[in-house]
TORFI-757498 format. One record per residue (C-alpha): residue number from 1; z, x, y. Coordinates in nm, 2 decimals. Layout:
% TORFI-757498
<drenlo->NUM&up->Z&east->X&north->Y>
...
This chain:
% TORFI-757498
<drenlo->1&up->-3.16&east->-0.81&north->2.78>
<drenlo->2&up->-3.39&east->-0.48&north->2.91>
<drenlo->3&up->-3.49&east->-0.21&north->2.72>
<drenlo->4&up->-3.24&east->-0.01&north->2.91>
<drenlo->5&up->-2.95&east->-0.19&north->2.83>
<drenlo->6&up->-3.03&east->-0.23&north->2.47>
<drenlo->7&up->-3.06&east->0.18&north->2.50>
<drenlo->8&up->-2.74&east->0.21&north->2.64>
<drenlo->9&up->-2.56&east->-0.02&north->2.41>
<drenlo->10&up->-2.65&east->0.16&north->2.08>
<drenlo->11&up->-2.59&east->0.49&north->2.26>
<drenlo->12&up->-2.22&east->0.36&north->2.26>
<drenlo->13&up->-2.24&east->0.26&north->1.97>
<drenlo->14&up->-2.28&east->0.52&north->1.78>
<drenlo->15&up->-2.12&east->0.78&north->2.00>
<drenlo->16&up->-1.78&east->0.62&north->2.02>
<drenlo->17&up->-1.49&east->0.71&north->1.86>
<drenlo->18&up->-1.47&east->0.51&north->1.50>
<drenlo->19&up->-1.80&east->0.41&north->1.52>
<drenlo->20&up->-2.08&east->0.47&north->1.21>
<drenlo->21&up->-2.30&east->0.79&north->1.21>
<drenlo->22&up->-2.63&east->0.60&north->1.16>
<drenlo->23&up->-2.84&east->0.77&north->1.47>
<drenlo->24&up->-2.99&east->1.13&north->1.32>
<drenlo->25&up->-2.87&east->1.34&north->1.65>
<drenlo->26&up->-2.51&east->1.22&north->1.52>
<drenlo->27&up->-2.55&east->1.28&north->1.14>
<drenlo->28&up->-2.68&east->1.63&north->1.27>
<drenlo->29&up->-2.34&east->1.67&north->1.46>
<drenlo->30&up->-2.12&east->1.52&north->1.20>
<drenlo->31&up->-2.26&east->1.77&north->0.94>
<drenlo->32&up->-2.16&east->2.08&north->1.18>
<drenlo->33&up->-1.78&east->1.93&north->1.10>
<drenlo->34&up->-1.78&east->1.92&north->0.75>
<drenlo->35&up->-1.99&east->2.24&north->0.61>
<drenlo->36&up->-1.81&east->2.57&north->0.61>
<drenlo->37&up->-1.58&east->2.73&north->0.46>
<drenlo->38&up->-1.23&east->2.69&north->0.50>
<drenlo->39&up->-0.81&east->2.85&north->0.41>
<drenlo->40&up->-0.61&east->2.65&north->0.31>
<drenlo->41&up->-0.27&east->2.64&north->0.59>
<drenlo->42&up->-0.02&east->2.34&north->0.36>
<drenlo->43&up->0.01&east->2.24&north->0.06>
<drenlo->44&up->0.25&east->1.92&north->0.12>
<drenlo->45&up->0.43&east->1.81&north->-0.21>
<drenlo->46&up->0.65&east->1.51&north->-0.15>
<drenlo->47&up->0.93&east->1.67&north->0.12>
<drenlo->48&up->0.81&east->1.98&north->0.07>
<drenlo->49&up->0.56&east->2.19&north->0.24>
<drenlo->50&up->0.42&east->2.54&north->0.10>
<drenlo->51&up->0.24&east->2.78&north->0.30>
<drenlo->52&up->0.06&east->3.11&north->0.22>
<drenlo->53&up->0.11&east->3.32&north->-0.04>
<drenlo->54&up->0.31&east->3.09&north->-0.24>
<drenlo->55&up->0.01&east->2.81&north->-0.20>
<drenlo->56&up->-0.34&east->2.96&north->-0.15>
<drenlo->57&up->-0.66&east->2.84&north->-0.15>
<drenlo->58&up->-1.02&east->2.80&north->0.00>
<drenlo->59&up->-1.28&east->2.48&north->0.00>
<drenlo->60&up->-1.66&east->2.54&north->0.10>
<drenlo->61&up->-1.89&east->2.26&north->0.17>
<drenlo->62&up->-2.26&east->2.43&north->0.21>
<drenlo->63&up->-2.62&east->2.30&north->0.13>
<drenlo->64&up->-2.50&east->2.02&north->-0.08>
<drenlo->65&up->-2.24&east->2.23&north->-0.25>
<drenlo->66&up->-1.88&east->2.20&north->-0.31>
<drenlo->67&up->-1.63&east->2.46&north->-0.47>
<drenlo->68&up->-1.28&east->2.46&north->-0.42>
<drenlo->69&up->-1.05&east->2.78&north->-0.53>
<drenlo->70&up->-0.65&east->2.66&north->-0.54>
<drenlo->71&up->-0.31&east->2.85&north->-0.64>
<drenlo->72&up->-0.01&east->2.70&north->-0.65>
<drenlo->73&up->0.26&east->2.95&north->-0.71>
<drenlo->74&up->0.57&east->2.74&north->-0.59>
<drenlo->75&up->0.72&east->2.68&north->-0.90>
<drenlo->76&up->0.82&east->3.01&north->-1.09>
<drenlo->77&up->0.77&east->2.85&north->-1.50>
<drenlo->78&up->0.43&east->2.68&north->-1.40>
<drenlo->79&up->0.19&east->2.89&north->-1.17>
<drenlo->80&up->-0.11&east->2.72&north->-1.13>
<drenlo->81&up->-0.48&east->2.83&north->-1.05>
<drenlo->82&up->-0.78&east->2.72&north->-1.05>
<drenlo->83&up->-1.15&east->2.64&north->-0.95>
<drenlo->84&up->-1.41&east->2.39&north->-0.89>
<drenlo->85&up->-1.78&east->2.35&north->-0.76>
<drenlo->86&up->-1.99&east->2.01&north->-0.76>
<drenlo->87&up->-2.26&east->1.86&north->-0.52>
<drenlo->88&up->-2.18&east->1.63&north->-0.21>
<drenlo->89&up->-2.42&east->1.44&north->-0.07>
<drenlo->90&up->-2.41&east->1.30&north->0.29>
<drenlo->91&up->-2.65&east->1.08&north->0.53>
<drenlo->92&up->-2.68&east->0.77&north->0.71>
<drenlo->93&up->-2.54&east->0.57&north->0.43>
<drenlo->94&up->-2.19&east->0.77&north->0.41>
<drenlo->95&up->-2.09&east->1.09&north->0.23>
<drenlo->96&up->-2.00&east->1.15&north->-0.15>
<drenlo->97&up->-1.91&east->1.41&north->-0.39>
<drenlo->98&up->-1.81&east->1.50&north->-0.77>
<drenlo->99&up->-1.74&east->1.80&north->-0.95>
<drenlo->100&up->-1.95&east->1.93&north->-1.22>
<drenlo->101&up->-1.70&east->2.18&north->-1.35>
<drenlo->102&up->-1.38&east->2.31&north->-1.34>
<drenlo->103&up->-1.14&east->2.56&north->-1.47>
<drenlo->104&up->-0.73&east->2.55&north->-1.46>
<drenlo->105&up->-0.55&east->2.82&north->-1.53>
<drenlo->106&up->-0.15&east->2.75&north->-1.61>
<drenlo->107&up->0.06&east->3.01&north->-1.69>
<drenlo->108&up->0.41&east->2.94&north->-1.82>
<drenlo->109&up->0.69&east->3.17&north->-1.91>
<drenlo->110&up->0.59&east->3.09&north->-2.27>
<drenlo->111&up->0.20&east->3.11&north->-2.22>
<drenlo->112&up->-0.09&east->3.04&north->-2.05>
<drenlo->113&up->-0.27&east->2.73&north->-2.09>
<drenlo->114&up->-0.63&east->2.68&north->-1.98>
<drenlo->115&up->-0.81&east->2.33&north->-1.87>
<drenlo->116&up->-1.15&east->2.26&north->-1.82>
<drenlo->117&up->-1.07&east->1.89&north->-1.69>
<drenlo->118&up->-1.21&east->1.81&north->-1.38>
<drenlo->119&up->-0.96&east->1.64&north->-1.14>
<drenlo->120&up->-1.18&east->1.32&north->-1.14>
<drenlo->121&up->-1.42&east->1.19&north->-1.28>
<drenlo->122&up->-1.75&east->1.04&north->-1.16>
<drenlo->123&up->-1.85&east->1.03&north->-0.81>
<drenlo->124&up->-1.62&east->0.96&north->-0.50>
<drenlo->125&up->-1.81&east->0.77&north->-0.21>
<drenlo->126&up->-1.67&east->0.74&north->0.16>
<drenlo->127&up->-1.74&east->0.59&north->0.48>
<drenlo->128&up->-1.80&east->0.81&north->0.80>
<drenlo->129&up->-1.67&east->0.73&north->1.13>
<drenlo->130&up->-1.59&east->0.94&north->1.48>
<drenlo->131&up->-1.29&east->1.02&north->1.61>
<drenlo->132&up->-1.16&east->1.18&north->1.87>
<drenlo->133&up->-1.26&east->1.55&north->1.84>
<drenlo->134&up->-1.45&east->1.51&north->1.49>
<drenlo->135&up->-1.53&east->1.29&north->1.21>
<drenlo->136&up->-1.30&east->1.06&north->0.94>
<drenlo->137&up->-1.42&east->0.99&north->0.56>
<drenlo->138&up->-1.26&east->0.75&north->0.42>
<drenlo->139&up->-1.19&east->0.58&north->0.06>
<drenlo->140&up->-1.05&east->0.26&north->0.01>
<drenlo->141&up->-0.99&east->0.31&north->-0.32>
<drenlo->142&up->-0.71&east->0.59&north->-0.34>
<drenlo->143&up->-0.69&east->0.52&north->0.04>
<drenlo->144&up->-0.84&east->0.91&north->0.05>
<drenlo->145&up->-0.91&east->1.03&north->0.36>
<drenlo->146&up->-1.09&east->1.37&north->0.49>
<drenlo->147&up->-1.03&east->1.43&north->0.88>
<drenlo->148&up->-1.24&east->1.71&north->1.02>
<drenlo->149&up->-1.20&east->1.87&north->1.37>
<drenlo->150&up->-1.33&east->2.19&north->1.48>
<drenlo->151&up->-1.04&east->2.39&north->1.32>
<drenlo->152&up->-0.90&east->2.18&north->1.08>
<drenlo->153&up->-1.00&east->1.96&north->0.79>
<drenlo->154&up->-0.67&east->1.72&north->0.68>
<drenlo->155&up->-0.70&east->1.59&north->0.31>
<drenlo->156&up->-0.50&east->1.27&north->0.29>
<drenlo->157&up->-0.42&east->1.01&north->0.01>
<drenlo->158&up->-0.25&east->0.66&north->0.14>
<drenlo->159&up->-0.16&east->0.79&north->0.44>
<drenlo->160&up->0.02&east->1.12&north->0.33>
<drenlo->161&up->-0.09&east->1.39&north->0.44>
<drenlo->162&up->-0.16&east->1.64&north->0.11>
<drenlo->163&up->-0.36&east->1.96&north->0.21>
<drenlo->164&up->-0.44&east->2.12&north->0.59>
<drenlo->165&up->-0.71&east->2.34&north->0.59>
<drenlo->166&up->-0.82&east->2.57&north->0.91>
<drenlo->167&up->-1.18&east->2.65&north->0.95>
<drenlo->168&up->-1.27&east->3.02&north->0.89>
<drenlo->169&up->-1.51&east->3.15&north->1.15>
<drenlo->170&up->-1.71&east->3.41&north->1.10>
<drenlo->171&up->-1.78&east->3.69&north->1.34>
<drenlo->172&up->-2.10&east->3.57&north->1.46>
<drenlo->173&up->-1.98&east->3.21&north->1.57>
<drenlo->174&up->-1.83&east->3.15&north->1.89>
C-alpha cells in the first residue's frame, strides 16, 4: 500500500459517520458541538412531555466546566429547582464529566425542602463517535447517550429520549 492510500484510508476513517474522534482537526470540530450554552425545549417524563415555563432550564459546557440550572414546575405539590456545576473533561480518549456540587430546592405545599445531593456520584465516562450532522457520547452503563447537532443537544437514557435542548446563539455567531 502507498503512502497515499494509507492517507486516504485514515482520512475516512475518522471523518465518517460513527467513526472515533482520534485525529486533532476532528477533536477540534467535535468540541465546537458540545461547548456552549444551551435552553432547555422538553422535558419528557414517561408519556408526558413539558415545555417552557412549566419545565425550564439551561446547561453550559465551557473551558472544562459544566453547570446545569433545571425547574420543574409540572406538578403543583412538588416544584422542583435546582443547580449544578462540575468539570468535563474531553480528548482523544473519549469525554467525561461529574458534578462537584449541587443544590435542590423542593417546595411542597407543606414546606420547602433543600438537597445538596448530587445526582450521581463519581465520574461518568463516554465514548465519542460522528454522526450525521454532529457527534454521539455514549455510556453503556445507564445506556446514556448525549447527541449534539448544531441546534440541539438530545439527552437520552436506554433509548428514551429525556431532555432536548436547543443551542443559544449569541449575537455575534452566525
Amino acid at each position: 500500500m502507498n503512502n497515499k492510500t494509507v492517507w486516504v484510508a485514515a482520512f475516512l476513517i475518522f471523518t465518517s459517520p460513527g467513526s472515533s474522534l482520534a485525529a486533532e482537526g476532528s477533536m477540534q470540530e467535535a468540541k465546537k458541538y458540545i461547548e456552549g450554552a444551551y435552553t432547555l425545549e422538553e422535558w419528557h417524563a414517561g408519556e408526558e412531555i413539558f415545555r417552557p415555563p412549566v419545565v425550564d432550564g439551561r446547561l453550559f459546557f465551557r473551558d472544562g466546566v459544566v453547570a446545569t440550572m433545571l425547574k420543574n414546575w409540572s406538578k403543583a405539590d412538588s416544584k422542583v429547582s435546582g443547580g449544578t456545576y462540575g468539570r468535563y473533561w474531553f480528548d482523544s480518549s473519549g469525554f467525561s464529566y461529574r458534578y462537584e456540587d449541587a443544590t435542590i430546592v423542593t417546595e411542597t405545599p407543606s414546606e420547602p425542602k433543600v438537597s445538596h445531593k448530587l445526582l450521581f456520584d463519581g465520574t461518568r465516562s463516554f465514548t465519542v463517535t460522528r454522526v450525521p450532522d454532529g457527534i454521539r457520547l455514549h455510556r453503556a452503563e445507564g445506556n446514556i447517550e448525549f447527541v449534539f447537532t448544531r441546534d440541539l443537544l438530545t439527552y437520552s437514557e436506554n433509548g428514551k429520549v429525556l431532555r432536548v435542548w436547543r443551542r443559544i446563539k449569541s449575537d455575534k455567531q452566525s
